[in-house]
C-alpha positions in Angstrom: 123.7 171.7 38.5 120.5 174.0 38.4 118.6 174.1 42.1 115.8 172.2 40.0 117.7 169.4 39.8 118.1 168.5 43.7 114.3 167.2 43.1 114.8 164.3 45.4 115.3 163.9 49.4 117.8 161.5 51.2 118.7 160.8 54.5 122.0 160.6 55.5 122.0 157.6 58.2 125.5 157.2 60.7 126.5 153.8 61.9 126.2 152.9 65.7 129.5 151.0 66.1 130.4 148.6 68.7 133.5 146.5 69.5 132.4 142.9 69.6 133.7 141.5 73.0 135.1 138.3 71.4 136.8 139.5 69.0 137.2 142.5 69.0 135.9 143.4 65.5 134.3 146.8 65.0 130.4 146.0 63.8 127.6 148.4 62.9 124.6 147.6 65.4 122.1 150.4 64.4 122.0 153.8 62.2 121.4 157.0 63.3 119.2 159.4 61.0 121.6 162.3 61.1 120.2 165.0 58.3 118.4 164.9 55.7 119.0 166.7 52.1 117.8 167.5 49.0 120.0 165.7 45.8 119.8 164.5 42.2 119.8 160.4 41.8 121.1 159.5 38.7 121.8 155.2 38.2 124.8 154.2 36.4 124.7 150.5 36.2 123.1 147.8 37.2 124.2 144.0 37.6 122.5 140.8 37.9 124.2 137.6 38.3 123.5 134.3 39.9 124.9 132.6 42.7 123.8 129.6 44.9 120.3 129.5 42.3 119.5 133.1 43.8 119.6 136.0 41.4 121.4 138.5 42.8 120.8 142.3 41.7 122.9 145.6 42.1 123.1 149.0 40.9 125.4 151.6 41.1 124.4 155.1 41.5 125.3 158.4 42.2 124.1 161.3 43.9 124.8 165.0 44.0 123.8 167.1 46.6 124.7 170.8 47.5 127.8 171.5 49.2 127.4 172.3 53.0 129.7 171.6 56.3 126.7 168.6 57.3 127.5 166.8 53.7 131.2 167.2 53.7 131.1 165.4 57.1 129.8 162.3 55.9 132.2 159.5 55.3 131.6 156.5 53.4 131.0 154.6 56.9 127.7 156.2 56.4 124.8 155.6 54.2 121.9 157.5 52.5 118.2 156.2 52.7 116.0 157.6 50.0 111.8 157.1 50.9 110.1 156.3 47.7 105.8 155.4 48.4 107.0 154.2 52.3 109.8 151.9 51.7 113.5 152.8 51.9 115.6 152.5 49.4 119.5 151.7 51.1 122.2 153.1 49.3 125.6 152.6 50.5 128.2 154.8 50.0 130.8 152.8 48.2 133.4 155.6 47.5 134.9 158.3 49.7 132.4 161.1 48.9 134.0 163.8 46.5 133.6 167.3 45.6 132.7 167.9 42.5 134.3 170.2 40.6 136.1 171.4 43.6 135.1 175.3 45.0 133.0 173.8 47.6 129.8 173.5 45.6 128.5 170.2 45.2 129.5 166.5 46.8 129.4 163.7 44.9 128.6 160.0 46.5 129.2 156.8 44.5 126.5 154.3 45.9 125.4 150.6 45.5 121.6 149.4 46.5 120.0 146.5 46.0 122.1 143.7 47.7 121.2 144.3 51.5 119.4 147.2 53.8 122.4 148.9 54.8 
């Protein structure tokens, strides 16, 4: 990819995990903004289906940014928040994050939005 093409800005949020005392379960209790980058947001596919008379919508989505040592260290505990006219749009990474075309140039994350806020 061109520089051009990083046109958009994400954060890249890390889970707050806590051991629940009951059980003893790992569960996210807050994110921490961590960095912020610039990337290119390209959708793949989207889903709609219907359960308990609720429709239920997802897309898939992924998105490139520049290779760096703050974007290789993000795991697919994390997530990225893109701000589009003041809301945030939640996408969860949903793959182990990849380089793409190896060389250490660009990282690749395969996300899902749309069926909660992280």
């Amino acid at each position: 990819m061109k520089l051009g093409d990083y046109q958009h800005k994400v954060w890249a949020d890390e889970p707050v995990i806590t051991q629940d005392p009951d059980t003893g379960e790992e569960v996210i209790d807050d994110w921490t903004p961590r960095g912020r980058m610039s990337c290119a947001i390209e959708p793949i596919s989207g889903r709609e289906r219907l359960r308990a008379d609720l429709i239920i919508a997802d897309m898939d989505t992924r998105i490139t940014v520049q290779w760096s040592t703050f974007a290789a260290a993000i795991t697919a505990k994390w997530r990225l928040r893109f701000v589009r006219n003041g809301t945030n749009v939640i996408y969860n990474i949903s793959r182990p994050p990849s380089e793409k075309l190896m060389g250490m140039r660009e990282i690749e994350f395969v996300c899902n939005s749309g069926l909660n806020d992280g």
